[in-house]
Wavefront OBJ file of the C-alpha trace (Angstrom):
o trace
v 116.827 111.692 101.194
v 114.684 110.270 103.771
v 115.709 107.305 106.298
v 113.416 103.926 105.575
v 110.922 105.087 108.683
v 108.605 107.680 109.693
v 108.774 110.858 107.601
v 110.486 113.199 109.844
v 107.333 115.074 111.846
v 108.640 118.744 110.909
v 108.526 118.221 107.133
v 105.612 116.040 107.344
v 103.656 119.154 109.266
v 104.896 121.935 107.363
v 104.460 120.031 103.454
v 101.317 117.924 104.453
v 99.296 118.664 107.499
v 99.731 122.231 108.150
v 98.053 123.169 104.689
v 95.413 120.957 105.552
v 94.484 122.205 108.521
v 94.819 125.979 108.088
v 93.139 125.752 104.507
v 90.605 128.889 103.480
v 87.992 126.170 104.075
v 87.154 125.987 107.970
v 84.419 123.297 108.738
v 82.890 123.507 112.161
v 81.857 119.362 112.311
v 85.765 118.321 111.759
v 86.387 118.020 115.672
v 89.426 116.519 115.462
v 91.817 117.925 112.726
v 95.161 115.905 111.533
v 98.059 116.279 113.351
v 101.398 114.247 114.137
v 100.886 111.764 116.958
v 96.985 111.937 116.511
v 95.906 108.357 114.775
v 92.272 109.403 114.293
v 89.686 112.148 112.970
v 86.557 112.824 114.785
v 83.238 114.553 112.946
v 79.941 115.665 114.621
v 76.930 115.919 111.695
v 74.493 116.271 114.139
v 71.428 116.163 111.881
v 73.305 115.452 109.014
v 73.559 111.887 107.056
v 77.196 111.269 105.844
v 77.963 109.637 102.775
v 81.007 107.282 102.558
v 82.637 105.901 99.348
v 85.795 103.730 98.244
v 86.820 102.963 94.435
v 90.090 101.926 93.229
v 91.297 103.540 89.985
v 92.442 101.269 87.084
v 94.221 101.521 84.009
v 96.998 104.445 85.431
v 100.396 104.414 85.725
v 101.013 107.901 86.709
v 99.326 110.886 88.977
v 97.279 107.845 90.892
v 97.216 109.518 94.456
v 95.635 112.494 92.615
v 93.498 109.817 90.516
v 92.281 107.726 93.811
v 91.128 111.322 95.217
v 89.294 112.646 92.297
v 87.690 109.747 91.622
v 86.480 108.924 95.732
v 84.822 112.283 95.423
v 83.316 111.816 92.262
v 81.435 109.321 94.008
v 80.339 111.645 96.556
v 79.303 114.302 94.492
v 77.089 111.620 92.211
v 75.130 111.102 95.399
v 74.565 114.817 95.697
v 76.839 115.239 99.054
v 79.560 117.640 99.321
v 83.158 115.796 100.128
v 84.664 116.776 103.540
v 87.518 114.514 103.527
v 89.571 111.496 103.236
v 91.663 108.607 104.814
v 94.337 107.334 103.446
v 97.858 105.876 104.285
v 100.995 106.845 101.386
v 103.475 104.817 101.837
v 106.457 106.265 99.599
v 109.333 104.441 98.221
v 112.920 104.162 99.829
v 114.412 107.237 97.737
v 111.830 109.719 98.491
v 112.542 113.007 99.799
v 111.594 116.588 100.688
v 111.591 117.965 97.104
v 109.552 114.939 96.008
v 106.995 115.480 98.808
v 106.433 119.348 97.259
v 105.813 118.048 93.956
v 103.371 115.859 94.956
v 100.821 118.329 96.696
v 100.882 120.393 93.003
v 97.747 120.081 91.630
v 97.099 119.574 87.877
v 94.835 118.577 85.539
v 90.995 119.245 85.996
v 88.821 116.103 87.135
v 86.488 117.084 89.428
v 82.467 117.032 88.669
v 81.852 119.272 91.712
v 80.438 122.190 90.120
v 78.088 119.694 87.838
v 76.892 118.073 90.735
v 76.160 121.527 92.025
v 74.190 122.869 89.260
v 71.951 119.501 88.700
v 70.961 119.764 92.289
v 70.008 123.236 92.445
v 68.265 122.591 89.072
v 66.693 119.370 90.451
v 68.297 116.819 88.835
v 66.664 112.708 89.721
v 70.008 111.294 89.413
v 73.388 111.168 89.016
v 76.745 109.069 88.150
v 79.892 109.773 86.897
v 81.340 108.013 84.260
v 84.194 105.882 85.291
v 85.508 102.288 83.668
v 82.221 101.507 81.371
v 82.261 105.083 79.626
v 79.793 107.173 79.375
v 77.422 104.180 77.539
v 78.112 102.025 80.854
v 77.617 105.117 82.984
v 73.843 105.614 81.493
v 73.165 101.868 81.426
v 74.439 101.667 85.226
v 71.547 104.989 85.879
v 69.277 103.547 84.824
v 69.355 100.415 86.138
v 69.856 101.858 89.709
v 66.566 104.188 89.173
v 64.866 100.960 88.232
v 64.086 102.671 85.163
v 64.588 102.353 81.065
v 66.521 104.184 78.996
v 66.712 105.636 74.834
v 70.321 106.908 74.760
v 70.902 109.539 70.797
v 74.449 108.489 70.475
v 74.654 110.895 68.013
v 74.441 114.017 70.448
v 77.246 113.044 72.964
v 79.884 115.214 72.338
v 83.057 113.981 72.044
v 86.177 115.587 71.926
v 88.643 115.488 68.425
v 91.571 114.280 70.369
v 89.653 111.169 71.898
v 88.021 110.322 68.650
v 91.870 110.167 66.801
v 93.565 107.711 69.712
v 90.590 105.754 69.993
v 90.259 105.604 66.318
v 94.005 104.737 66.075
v 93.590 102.444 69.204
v 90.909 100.594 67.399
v 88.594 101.116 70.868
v 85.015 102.515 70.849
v 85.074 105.898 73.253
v 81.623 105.658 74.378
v 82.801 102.465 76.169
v 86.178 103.991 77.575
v 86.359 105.209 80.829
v 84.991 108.807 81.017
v 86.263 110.124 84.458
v 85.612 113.785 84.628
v 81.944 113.578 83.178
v 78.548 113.242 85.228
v 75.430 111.498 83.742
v 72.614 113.553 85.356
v 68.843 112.994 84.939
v 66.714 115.726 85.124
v 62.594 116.592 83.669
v 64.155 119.779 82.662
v 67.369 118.970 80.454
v 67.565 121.501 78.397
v 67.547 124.211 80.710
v 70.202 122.207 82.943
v 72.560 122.300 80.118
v 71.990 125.925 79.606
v 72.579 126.379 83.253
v 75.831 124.221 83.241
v 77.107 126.269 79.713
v 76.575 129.499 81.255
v 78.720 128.072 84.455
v 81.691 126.678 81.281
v 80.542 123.226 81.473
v 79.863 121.317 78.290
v 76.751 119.539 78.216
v 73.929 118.039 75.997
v 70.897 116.018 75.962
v 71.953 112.608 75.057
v 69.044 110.471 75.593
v 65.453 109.933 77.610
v 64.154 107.879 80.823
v 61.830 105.304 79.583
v 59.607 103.249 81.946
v 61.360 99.422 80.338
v 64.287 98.512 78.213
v 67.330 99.878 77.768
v 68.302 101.213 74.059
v 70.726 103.457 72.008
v 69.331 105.556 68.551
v 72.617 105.864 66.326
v 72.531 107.349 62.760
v 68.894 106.193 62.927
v 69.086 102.453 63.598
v 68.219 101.717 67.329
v 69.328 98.946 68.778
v 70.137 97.108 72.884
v 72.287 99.294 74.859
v 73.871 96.093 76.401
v 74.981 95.984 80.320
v 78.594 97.203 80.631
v 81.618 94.736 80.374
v 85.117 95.078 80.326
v 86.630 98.410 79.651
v 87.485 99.743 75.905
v 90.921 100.872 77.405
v 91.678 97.011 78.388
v 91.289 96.185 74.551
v 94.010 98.915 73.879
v 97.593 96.240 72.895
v 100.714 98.426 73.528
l 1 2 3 4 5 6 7 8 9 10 11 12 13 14 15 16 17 18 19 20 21 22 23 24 25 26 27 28 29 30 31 32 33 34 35 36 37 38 39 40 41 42 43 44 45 46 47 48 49 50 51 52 53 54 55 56 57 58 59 60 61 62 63 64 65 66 67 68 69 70 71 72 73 74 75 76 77 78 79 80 81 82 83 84 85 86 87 88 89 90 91 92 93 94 95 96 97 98 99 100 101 102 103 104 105 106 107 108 109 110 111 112 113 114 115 116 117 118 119 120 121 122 123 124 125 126 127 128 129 130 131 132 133 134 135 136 137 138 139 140 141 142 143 144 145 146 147 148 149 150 151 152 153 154 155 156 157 158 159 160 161 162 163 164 165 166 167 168 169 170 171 172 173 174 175 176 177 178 179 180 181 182 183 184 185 186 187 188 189 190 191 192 193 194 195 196 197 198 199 200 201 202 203 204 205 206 207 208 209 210 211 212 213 214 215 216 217 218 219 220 221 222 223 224 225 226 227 228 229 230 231 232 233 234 235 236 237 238 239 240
């Protein structure tokens, strides 16, 4: 177990910043890597614009480091950049030690829109955003209103999976208004052929709505009514 302090440098190097450093990926504008005793980075994007984001995650009790990172680059990728990094200070409680350090750096889960944002770039794709505390009904409404544009959303053609629709439907929540982290709202002229082009990469996709020039509204089992500006999230409504 570690003493209340400084992790000792060795471990820290070897479980945290060695990894980092030597990874596969080698970028030529990091000019100052991480290293013990060195209390800033340094990059050089010479022609380059750099795009910077910060979100907090809500609603999680566990995996939150792993949450917090995901989500950051999210961000990123929604604005069509390519994450190179990020700062951050972990402060770990008193009865951490080595063995909990290793566990920590295992990855798990999938949460990551990188390849999306990929894809809808190379295919042309107006906009993106990915779908955090809102759902994917907030995520659309937030779009459009950033493209300073309208929007006719066919609730009927977002796909969603069996296992969301039993909690939420036990949960009494509606899951086109709970938070949706993982999935990109794109805009494209061409969305059919982006969603073949994201199905033949294993991404599941479909055409859930239109850019209008005004208004903001959702077609469900044929009645069409206001797709109204995002509140509180469906998972808040959720009474343990």
């Amino acid at each position: 177990m570690f003493e209340i302090g400084k992790i000792p440098p060795q471990i820290l190097e070897r479980i945290v910043l060695d990894p980092v450093t030597h990874s596969k990926v080698h970028r030529e504008d990091i000019v100052v890597r991480p290293k013990t005793g060195e209390d800033c980075s340094a990059m050089d994007p010479k022609e380059e614009l750099c795009v910077f984001s910060t979100d907090p995650i809500t609603g999680a009790t566990k995996d939150t480091g792993y949450l917090a990172v995901h989500i950051n680059c999210n961000d990123v990728f929604s604005a069509g950049a390519e994450p190179v990094g990020i700062l951050m200070t972990v402060l770990l409680p008193p009865q951490s030690d080595e063995a909990m350090l290793e566990e920590a750096k295992d990855m798990k889960g999938y949460l990551s829109v990188g390849t999306e944002s990929r894809i809808a770039m190379e295919h042309g794709a107006t906009a993106m955003h990915d779908a955090t505390e809102g759902g994917i009904l907030g995520a659309v409404w937030e779009l459009a209103e950033c493209s300073g544009k309208g929007v006719q959303v066919f609730a009927d053609n977002i796909p969603i999976k069996e296992v969301t629709k039993a909690v939420c439907k036990e949960a009494g929540i509606e899951p086109l208004l709970l938070i949706s982290s993982g999935t990109m709202i794109i805009s494209a002229f061409d969305g059919a052929g982006l969603v073949e082009k994201l199905a033949a990469a294993g991404v599941e996709a479909a055409v859930i709505g239109r850019i209008t020039e005004s208004g903001k509204t959702i077609l469900e089992q044929g009645e069409e009514r206001e797709l109204e500006q995002p509140k509180s999230d469906a998972l808040y409504q959720v009474k343990l």
